[in-house]
C-alpha positions in Angstrom: -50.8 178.0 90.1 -52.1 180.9 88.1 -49.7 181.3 86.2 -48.8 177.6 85.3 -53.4 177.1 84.9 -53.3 180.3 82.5 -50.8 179.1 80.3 -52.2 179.9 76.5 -50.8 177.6 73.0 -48.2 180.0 71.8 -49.2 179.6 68.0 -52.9 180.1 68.7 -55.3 183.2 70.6 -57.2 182.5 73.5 -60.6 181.4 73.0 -63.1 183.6 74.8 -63.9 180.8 77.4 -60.2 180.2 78.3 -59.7 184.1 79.0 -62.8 183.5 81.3 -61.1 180.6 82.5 -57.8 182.1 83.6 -59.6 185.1 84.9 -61.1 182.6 87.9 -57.6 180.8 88.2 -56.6 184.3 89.4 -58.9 184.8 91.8 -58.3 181.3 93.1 -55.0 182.0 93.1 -55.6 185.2 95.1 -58.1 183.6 97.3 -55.2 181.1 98.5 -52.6 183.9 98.7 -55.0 185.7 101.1 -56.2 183.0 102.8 -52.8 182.1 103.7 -51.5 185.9 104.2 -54.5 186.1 107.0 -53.7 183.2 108.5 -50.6 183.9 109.3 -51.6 187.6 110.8 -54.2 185.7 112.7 -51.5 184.0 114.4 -50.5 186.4 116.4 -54.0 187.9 117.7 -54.6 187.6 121.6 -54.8 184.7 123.0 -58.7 185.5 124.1 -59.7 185.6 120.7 -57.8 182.6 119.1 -59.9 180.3 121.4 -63.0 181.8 120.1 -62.8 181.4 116.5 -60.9 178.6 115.0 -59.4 181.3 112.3 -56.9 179.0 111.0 -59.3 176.0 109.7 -61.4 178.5 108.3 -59.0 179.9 105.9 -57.4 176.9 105.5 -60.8 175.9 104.2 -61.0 178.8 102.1 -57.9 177.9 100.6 -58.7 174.0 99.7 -62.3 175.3 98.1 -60.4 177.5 96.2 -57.6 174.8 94.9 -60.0 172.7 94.2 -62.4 174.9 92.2 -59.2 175.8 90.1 -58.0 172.4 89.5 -61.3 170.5 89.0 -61.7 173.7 86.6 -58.2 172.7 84.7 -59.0 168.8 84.4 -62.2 170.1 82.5 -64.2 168.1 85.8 -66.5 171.8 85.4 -67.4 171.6 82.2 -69.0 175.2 82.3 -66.4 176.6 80.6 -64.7 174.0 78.4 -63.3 174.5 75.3 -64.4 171.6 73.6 -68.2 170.9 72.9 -69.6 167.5 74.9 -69.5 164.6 73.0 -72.9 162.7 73.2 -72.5 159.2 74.2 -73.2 156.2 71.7 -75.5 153.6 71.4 -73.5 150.1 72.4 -73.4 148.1 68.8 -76.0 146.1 67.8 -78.7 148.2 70.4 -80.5 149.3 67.7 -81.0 146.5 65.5 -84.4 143.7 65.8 
């Protein structure tokens, strides 16, 4: 995901916001990694503690916040760190006219 997310144009540099940009699809990207890495360690903890904490919907949970923080990022659904300035929206025709 990180890698595919942090994808640059190849004829042009980086804006300053993209560089931000890809620095949070890494972390998302690590986030999910971990997530999933502890998960699976969880799995084989005592039996006694397993019933205590539901370990695996937590990280799993981590791991969906993170995708989706990184993807709503991508489809520019953040607009925090967009590229592009906000286009203000236009009058319908004719709503200015008496």
């Amino acid at each position: 995901m990180a890698l595919r997310f942090s994808k640059t144009d190849p004829n042009g540099t980086p804006t300053s916001q993209k560089s931000r940009r890809n620095v949070i699809y890494r972390i998302c990207a690590g986030l999910i990694a971990a997530s999933m890495l502890v998960a699976f360690v969880a799995n084989f903890l005592p039996a006694s503690i397993k019933q205590d904490v539901p370990t695996l919907f937590w990280f799993e949970a981590v791991a969906v916040v993170a995708f989706s923080v990184s993807w709503l990022m991508k489809g520019e659904a953040i607009p925090v760190l967009n590229d592009k300035p906000s286009v203000p929206e236009r009058a319908p025709a004719g709503a200015g006219r008496v």
